[in-house]
Backbone bond lengths (Angstrom), bond angles and torsions (degrees), N, CA, C in turn:
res aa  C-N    CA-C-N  psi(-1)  N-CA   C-N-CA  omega(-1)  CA-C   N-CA-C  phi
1 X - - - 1.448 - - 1.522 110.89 -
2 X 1.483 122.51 41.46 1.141 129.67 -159.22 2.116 96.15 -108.89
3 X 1.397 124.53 179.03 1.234 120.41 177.79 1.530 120.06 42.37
4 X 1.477 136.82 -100.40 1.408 116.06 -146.57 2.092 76.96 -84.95
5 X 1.651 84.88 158.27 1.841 106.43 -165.85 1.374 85.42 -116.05
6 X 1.135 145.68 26.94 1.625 135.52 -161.74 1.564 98.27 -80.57
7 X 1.146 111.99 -43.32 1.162 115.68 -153.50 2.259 106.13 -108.60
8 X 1.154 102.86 10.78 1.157 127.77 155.50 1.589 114.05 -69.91
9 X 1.855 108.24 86.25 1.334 115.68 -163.93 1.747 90.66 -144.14
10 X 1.407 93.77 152.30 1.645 93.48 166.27 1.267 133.35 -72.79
11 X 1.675 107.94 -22.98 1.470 108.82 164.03 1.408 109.83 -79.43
12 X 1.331 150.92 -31.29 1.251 129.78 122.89 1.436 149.81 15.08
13 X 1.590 106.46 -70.07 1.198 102.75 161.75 1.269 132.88 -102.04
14 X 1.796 103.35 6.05 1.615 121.85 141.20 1.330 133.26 -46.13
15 X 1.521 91.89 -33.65 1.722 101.02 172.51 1.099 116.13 -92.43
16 X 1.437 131.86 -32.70 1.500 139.33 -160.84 1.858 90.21 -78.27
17 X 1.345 113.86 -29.16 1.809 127.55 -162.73 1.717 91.47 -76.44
18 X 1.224 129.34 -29.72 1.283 126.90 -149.40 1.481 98.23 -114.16
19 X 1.406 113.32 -23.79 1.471 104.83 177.97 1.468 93.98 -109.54
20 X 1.508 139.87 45.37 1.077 148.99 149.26 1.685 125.60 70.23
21 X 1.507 110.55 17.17 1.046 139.63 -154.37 1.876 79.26 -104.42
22 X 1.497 125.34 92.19 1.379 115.52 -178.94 1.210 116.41 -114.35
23 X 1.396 100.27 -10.83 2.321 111.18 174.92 2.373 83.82 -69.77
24 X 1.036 90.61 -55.27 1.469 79.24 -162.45 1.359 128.14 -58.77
25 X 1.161 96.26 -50.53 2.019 114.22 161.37 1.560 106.14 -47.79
26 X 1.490 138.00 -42.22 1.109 126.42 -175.07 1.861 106.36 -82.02
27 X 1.425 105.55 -13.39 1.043 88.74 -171.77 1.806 106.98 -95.77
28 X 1.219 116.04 8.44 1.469 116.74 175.01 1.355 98.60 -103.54
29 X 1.365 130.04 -16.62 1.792 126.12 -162.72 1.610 77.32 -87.35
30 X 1.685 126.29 -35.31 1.573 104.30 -159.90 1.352 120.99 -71.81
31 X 1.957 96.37 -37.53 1.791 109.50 153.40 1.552 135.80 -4.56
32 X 1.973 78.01 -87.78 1.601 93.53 173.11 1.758 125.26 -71.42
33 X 1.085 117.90 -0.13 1.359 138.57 175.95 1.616 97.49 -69.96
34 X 1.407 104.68 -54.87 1.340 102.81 -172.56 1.384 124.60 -99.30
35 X 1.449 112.37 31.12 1.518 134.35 175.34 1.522 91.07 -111.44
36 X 1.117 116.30 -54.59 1.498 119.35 178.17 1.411 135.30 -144.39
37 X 1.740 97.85 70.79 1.723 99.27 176.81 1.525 145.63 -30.66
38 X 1.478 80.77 -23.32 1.712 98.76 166.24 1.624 122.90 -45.75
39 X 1.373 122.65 -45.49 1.359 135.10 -146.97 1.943 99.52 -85.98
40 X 1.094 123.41 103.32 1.181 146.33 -154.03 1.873 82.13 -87.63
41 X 1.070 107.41 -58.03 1.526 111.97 -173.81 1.760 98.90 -51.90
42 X 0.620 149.42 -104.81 1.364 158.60 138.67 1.915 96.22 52.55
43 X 1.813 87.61 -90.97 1.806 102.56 175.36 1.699 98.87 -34.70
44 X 1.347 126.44 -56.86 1.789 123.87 -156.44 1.023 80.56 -48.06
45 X 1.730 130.03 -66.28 1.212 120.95 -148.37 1.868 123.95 -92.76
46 X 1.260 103.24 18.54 1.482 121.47 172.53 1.846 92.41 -95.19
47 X 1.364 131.34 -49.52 1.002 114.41 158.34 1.683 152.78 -60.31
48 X 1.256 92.67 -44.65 1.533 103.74 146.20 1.641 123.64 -40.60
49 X 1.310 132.71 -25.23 1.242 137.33 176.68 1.349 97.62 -110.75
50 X 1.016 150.00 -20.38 1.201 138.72 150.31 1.469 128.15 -19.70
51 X 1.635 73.07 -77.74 1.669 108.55 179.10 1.632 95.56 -57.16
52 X 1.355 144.43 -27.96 0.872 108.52 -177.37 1.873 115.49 -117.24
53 X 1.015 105.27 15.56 1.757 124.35 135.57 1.383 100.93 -23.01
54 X 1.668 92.86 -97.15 1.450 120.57 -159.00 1.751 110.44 -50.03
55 X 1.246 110.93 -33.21 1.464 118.45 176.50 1.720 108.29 -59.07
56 X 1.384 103.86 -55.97 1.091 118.83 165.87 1.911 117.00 -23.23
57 X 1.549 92.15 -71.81 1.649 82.48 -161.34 1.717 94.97 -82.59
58 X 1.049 133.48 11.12 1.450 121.59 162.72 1.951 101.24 -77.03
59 X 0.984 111.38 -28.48 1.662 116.71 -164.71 1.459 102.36 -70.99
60 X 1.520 115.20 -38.80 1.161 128.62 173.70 1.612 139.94 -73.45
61 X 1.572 94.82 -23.11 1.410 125.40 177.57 1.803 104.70 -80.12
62 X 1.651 120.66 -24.46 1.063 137.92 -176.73 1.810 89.98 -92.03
63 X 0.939 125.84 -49.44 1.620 106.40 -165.29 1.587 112.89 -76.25
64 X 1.356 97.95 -22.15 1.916 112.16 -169.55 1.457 85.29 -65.87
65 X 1.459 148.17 -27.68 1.723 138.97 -154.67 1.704 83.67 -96.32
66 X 1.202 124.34 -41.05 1.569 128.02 -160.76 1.643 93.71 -73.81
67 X 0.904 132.39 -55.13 1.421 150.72 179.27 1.790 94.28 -37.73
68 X 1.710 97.99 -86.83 1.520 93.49 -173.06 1.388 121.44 -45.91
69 X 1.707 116.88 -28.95 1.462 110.89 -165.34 1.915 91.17 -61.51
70 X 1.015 111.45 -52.23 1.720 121.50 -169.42 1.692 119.41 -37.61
71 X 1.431 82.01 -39.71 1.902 111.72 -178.52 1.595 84.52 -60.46
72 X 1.486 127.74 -89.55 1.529 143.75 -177.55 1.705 87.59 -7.91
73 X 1.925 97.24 -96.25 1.619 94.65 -159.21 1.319 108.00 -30.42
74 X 1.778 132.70 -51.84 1.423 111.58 -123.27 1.694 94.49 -72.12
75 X 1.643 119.51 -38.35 1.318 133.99 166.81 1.474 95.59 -36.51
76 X 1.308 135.91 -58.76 1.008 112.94 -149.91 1.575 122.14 -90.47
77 X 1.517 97.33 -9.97 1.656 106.64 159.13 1.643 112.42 -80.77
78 X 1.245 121.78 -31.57 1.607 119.83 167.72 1.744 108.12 -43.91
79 X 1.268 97.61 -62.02 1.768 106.87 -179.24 1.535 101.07 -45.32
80 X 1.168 105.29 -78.50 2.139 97.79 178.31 0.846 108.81 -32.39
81 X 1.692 141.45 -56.64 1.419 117.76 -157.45 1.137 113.42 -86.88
82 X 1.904 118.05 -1.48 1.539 114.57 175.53 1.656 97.37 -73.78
83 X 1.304 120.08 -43.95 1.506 134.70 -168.80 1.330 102.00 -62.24
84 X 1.355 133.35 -55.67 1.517 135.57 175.47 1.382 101.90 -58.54
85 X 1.342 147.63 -40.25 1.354 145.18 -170.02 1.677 109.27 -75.11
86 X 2.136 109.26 -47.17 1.088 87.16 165.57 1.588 138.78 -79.39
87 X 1.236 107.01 -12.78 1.700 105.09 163.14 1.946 119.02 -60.74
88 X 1.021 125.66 -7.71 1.294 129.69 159.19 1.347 121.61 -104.51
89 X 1.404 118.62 24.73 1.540 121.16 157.84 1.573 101.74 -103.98
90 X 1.540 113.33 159.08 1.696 134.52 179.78 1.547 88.07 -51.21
91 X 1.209 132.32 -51.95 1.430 104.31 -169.89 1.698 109.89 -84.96
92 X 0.920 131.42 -29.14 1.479 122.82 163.06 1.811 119.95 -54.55
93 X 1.341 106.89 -29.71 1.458 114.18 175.71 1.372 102.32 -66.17
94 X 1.340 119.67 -68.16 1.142 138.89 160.55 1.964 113.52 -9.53
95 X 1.199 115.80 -63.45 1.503 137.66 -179.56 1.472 93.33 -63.36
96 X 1.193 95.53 -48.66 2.301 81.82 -167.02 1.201 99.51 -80.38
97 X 1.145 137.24 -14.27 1.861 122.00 -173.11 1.322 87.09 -81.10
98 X 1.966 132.94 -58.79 1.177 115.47 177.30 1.377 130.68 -37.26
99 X 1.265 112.45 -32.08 1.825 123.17 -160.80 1.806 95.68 -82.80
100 X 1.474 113.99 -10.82 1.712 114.82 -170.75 1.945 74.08 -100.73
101 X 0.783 140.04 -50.82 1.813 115.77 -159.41 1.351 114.76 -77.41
């Protein structure tokens, strides 16, 4: 959304705000802000997307911990089924008859 501004509108970044697109929406509210500082409506709603920026990367900072925990298990079910696979080879058979004497 860089070069032609044509389409640098407040219903614009009404839409870009609503389909969660808020780097872009703030960056057309900052535009028209500076065509006309006057517009109070505008600023509310340059803040309003702000605010939900910042919400944003907290939401994300919460899924990145959910993410890694997922990473952990899935490794750690890979490892079992390497460990369950090698106890059903001749030398794993082998190991558990020793581990019974």
């Amino acid at each position: 959304m860089t070069g032609d501004k044509t389409f640098f509108t407040a219903t614009m970044a009404d839409l870009l705000s609503k389909q969660g697109r808020y780097e872009e929406a703030a960056r057309i509210y900052r535009y028209l802000l500076e065509q006309d500082p006057r517009r109070t409506d505008l600023s509310s709603c340059l803040d309003d997307v702000v605010a939900k920026l910042s919400e944003n990367e907290r939401n994300w900072e919460d899924i990145t911990g959910t993410i890694e925990e997922w990473v952990r298990l899935i490794i750690a079910q890979r490892m079992l089924g390497c460990i369950s696979r090698l106890g059903q080879t001749p030398i794993g058979k082998g190991l558990s008859q020793l581990e019974r004497k």
